[in-house]
MILO-202801 format. One record per residue (C-alpha): residue in one letter; y, z, x; residue number from 1; chain. Coordinates in pm, 1 decimal, always signed. Example, Ala and Ser with C-alpha at 12.3 -4.5 7.8 and 13.67 -1.06 7.14 Angstrom:
<sites>
SITE   resn      north         up       east   resi   chain
SITE      a     -450.0     +780.0    +1230.0      1       A
SITE      s     -106.0     +714.0    +1367.0      2       A
</sites>
This chain:
<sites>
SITE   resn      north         up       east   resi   chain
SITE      x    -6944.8   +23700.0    +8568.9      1       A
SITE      x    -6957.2   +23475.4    +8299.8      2       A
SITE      x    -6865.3   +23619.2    +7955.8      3       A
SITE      x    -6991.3   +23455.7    +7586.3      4       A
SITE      x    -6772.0   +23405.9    +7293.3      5       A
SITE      x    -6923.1   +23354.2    +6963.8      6       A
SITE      x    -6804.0   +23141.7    +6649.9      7       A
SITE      x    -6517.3   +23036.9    +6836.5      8       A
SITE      x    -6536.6   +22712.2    +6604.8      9       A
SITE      x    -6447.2   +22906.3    +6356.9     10       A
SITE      x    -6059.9   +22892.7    +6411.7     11       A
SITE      x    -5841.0   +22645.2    +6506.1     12       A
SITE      x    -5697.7   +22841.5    +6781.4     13       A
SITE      x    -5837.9   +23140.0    +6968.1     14       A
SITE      x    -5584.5   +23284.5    +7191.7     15       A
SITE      x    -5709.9   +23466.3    +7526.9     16       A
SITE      x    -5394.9   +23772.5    +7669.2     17       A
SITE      x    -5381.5   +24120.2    +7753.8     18       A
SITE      x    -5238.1   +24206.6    +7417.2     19       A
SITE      x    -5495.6   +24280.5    +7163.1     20       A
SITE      x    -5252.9   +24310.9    +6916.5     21       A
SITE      x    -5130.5   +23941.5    +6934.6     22       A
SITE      x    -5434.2   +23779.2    +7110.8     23       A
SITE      x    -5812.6   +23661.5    +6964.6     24       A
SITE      x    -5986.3   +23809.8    +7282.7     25       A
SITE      x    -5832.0   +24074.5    +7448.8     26       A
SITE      x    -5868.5   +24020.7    +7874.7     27       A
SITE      x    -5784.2   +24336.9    +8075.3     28       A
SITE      x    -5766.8   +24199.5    +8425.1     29       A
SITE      x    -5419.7   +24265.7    +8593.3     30       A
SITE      x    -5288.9   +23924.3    +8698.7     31       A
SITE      x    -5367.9   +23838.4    +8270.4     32       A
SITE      x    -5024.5   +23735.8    +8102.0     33       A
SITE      x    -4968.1   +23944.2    +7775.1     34       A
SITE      x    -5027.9   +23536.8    +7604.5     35       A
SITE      x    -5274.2   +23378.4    +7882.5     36       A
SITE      x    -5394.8   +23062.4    +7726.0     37       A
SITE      x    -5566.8   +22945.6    +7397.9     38       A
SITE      x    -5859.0   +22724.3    +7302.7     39       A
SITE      x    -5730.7   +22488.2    +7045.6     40       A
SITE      x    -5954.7   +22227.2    +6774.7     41       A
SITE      x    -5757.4   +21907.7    +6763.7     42       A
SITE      x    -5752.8   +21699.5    +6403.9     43       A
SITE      x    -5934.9   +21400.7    +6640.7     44       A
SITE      x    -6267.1   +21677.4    +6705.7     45       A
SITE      x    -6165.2   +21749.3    +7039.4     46       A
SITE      x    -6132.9   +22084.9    +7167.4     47       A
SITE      x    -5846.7   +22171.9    +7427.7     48       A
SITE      x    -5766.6   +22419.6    +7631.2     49       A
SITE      x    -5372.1   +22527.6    +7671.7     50       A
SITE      x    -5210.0   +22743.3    +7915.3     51       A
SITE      x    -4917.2   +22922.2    +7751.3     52       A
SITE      x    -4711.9   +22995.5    +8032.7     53       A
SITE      x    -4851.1   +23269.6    +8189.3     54       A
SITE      x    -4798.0   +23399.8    +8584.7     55       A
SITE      x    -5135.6   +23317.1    +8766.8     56       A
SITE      x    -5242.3   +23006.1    +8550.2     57       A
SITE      x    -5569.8   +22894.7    +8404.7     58       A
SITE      x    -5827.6   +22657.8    +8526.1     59       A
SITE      x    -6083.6   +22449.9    +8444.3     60       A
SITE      x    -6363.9   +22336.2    +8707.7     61       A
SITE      x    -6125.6   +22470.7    +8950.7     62       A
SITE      x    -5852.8   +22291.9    +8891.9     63       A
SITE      x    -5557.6   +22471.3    +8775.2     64       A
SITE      x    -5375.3   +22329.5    +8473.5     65       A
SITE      x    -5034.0   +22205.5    +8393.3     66       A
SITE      x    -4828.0   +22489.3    +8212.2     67       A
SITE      x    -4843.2   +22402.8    +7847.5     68       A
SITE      x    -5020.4   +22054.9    +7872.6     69       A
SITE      x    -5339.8   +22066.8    +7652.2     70       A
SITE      x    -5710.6   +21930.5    +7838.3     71       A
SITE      x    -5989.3   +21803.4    +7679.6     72       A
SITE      x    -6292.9   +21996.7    +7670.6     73       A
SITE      x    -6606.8   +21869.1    +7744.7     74       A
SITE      x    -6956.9   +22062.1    +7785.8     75       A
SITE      x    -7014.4   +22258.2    +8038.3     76       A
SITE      x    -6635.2   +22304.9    +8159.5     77       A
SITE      x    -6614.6   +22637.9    +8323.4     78       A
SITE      x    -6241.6   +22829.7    +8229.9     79       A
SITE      x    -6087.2   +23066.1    +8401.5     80       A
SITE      x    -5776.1   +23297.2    +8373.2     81       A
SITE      x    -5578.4   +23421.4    +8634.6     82       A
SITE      x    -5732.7   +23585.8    +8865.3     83       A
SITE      x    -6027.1   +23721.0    +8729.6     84       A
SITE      x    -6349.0   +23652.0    +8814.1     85       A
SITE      x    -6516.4   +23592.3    +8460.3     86       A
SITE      x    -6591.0   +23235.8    +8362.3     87       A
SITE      x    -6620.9   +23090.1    +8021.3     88       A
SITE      x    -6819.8   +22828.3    +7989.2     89       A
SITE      x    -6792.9   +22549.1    +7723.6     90       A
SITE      x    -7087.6   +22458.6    +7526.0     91       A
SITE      x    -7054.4   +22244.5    +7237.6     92       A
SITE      x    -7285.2   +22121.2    +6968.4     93       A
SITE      x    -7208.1   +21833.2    +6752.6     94       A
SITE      x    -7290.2   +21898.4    +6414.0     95       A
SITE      x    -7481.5   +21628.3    +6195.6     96       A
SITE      x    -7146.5   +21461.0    +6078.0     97       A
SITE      x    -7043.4   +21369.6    +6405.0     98       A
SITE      x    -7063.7   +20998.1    +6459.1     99       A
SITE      x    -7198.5   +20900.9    +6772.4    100       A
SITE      x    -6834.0   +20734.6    +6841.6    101       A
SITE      x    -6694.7   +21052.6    +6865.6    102       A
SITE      x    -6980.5   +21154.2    +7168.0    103       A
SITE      x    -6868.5   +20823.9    +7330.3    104       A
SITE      x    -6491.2   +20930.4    +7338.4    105       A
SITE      x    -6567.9   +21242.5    +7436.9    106       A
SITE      x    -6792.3   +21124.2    +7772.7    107       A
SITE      x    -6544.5   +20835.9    +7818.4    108       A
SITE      x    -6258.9   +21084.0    +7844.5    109       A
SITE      x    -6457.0   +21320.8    +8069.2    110       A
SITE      x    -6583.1   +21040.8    +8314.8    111       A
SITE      x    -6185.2   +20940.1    +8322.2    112       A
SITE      x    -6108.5   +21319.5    +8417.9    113       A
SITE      x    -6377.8   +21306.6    +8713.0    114       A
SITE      x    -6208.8   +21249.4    +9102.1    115       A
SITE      x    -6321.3   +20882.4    +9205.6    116       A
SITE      x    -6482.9   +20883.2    +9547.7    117       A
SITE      x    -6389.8   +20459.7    +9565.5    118       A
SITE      x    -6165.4   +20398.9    +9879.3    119       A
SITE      x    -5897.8   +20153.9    +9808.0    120       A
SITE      x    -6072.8   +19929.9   +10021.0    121       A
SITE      x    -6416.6   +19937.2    +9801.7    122       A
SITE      x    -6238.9   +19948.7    +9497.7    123       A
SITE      x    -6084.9   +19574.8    +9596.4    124       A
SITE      x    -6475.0   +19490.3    +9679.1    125       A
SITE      x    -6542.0   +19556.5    +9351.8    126       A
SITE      x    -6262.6   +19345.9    +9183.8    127       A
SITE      x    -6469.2   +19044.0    +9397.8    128       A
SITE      x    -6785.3   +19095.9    +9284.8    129       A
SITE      x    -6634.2   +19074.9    +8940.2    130       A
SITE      x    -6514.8   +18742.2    +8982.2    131       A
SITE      x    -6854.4   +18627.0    +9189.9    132       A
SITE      x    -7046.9   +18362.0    +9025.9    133       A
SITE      x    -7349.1   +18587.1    +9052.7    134       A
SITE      x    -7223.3   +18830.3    +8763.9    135       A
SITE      x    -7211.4   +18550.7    +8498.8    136       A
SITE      x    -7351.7   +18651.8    +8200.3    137       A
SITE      x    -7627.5   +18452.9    +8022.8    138       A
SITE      x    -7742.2   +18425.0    +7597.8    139       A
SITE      x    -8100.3   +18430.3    +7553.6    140       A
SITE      x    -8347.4   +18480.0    +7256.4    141       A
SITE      x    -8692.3   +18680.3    +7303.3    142       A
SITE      x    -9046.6   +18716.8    +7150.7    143       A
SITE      x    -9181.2   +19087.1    +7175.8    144       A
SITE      x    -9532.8   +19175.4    +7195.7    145       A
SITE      x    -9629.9   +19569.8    +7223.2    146       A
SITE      x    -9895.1   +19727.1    +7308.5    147       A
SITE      x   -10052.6   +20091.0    +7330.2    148       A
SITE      x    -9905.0   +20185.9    +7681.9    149       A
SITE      x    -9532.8   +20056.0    +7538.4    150       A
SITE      x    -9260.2   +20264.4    +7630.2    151       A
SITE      x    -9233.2   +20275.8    +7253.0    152       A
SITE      x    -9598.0   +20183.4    +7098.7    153       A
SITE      x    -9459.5   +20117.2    +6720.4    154       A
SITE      x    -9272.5   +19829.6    +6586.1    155       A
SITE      x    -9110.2   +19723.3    +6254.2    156       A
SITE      x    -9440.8   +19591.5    +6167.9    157       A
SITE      x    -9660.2   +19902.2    +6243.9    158       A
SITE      x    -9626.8   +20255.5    +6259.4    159       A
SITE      x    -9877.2   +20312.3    +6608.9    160       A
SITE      x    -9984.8   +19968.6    +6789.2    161       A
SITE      x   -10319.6   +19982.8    +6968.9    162       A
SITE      x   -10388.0   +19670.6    +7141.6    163       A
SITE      x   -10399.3   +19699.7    +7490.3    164       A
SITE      x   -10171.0   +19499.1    +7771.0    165       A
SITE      x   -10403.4   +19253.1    +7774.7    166       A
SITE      x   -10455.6   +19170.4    +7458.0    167       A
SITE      x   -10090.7   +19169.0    +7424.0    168       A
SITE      x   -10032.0   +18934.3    +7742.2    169       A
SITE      x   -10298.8   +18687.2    +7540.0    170       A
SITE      x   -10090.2   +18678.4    +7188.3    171       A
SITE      x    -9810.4   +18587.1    +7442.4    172       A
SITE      x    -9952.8   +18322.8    +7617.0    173       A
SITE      x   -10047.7   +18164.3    +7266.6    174       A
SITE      x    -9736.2   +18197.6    +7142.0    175       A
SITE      x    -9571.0   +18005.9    +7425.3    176       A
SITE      x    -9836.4   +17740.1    +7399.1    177       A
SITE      x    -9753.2   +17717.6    +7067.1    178       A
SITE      x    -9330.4   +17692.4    +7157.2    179       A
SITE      x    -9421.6   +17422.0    +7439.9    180       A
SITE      x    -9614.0   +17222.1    +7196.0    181       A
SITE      x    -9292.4   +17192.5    +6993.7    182       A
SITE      x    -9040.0   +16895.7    +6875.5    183       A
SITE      x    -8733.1   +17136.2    +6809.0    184       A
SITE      x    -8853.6   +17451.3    +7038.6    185       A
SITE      x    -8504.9   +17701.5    +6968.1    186       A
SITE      x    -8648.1   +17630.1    +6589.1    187       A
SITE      x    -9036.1   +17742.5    +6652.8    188       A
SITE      x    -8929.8   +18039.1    +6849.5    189       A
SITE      x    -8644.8   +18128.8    +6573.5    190       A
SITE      x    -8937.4   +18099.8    +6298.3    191       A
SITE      x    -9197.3   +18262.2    +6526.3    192       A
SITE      x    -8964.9   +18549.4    +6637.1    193       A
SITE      x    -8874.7   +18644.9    +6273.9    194       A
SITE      x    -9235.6   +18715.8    +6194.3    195       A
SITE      x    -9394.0   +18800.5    +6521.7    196       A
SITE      x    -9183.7   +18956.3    +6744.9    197       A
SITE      x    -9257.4   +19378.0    +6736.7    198       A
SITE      x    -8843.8   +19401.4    +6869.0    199       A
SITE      x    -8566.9   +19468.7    +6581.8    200       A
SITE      x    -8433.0   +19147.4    +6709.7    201       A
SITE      x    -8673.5   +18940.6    +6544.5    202       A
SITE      x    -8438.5   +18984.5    +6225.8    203       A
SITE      x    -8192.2   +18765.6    +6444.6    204       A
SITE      x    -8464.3   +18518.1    +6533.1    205       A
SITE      x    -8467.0   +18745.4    +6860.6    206       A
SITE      x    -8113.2   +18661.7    +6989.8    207       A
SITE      x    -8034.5   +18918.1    +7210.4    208       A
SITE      x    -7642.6   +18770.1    +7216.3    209       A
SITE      x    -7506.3   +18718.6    +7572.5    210       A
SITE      x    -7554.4   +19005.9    +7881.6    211       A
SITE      x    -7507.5   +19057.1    +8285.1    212       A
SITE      x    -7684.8   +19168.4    +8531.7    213       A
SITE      x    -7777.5   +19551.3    +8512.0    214       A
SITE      x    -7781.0   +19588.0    +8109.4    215       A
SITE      x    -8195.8   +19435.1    +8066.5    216       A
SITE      x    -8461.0   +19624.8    +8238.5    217       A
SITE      x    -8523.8   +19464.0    +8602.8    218       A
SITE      x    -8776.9   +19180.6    +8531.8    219       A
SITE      x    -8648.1   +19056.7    +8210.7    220       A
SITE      x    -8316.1   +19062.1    +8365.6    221       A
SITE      x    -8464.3   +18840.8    +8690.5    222       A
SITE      x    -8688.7   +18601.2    +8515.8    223       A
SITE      x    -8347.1   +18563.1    +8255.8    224       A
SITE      x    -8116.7   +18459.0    +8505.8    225       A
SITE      x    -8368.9   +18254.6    +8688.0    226       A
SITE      x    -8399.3   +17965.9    +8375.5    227       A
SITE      x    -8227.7   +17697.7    +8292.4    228       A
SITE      x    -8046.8   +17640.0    +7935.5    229       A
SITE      x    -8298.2   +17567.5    +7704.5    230       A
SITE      x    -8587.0   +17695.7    +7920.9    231       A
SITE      x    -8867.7   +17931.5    +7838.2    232       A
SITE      x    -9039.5   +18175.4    +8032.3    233       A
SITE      x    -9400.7   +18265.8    +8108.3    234       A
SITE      x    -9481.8   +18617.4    +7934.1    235       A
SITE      x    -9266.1   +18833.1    +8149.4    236       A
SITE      x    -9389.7   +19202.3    +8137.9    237       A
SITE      x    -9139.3   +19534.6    +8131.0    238       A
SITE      x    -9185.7   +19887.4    +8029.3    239       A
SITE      x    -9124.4   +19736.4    +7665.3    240       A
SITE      x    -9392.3   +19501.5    +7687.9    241       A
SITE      x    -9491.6   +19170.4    +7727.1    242       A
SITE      x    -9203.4   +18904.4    +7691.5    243       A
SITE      x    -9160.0   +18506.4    +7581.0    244       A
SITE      x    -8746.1   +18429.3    +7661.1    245       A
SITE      x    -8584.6   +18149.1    +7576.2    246       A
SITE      x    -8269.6   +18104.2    +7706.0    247       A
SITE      x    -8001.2   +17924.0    +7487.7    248       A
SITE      x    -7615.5   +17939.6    +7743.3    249       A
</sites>
């Protein structure tokens, strides 16, 4: 059974009991404490959940808590008192003043909460591959060009683009004829970038700052890691669109 409680944001703590006259939400199962638990609102923006003490415990996903030690909430944690067979489950809706900091903490803390399935043994794999020249990071600087089947068919410059890929793959071939042709060619593609480039990152003269392997969609990331310092690429093509990188460490 799962049971709904509304405006619980309303208070900073909602106690759960079989005493209606000192509890928020009266419970009526038998192996209820007269004080069960309470859901508390933290001065952080969390929301916890506190067993006060009681005979049969609370839990949350299953897991029973420790008596009087406050958890983080996260949605779609499923409570339980004692018992019973009701479930209340957690749903939580930032409101428009919530930064999106505060949704990182709060999937940060619940990732922490989560079992790990890593053996000892893979977990030491992993501190290798860490260390393995193949996750080096690289710093690279790229030239955008969109078109209509873009993941995201608008740019700073225009509110709906509607060339097609090959159109697009042309403009990037001339602009890396134009880069090649060159005396200073980090310069030309800071200068061309700035005006040309349909990314956000042409206010940085494209820099895209230094990244490793798994943070670039696949073929950017490849044809990235492939050149040399100082190197450009031929117009690399990703869900984005149709790429010039040059890569500067």
């Amino acid at each position: 059974m799962v049971a709904v409680i509304k405006d619980i944001n309303r208070k900073k703590c909602t106690i759960f009991g079989r005493n209606k006259s000192m509890c928020d939400v009266g419970l009526e199962h038998p192996s209820i404490s007269r004080q069960h638990g309470a859901i508390l609102h933290g001065s952080s923006g969390n929301i916890y959940i506190l067993d006060l003490g009681s005979s049969h415990g609370t839990t949350c996903n299953h897991k029973k808590l420790h008596e009087k030690k406050r958890q983080v909430l996260a949605d779609g944690d499923i409570i339980r008192f004692g018992a019973s067979s009701r479930e209340y489950h957690i749903r939580l809706r930032l409101d428009s003043s919530s930064s999106e900091e505060e949704e990182k903490n709060r999937k940060r803390k619940k990732r922490k909460r989560a079992p790990s399935r890593e053996s000892t043994e893979e977990k030491e794999v992993g501190k290798k591959k860490k260390k393995s020249p193949e996750e080096k990071q690289v710093s690279c600087r790229h030239l955008l060009v969109k078109h209509k089947d873009s993941r995201r068919p608008f740019s700073w410059k225009s509110d709906e683009i509607t060339r097609s890929k090959d159109q697009a793959v042309e403009m990037a071939q001339g602009f890396l004829k134009k880069l090649q042709a060159s005396d200073n060619v980090e310069e030309a593609f800071i200068a061309l970038a700035k005006v040309e480039s349909d990314c956000n990152s042409n206010k940085r003269g494209g820099n895209l700052g230094k990244f490793g392997r798994g943070k670039m969609q696949k073929p950017f990331e490849e044809a990235a890691f492939s050149l040399g310092i100082g190197e450009l690429s031929k117009p690399v093509t990703t869900m984005s669109g149709i790429h010039i990188i040059y890569r500067t460490g």
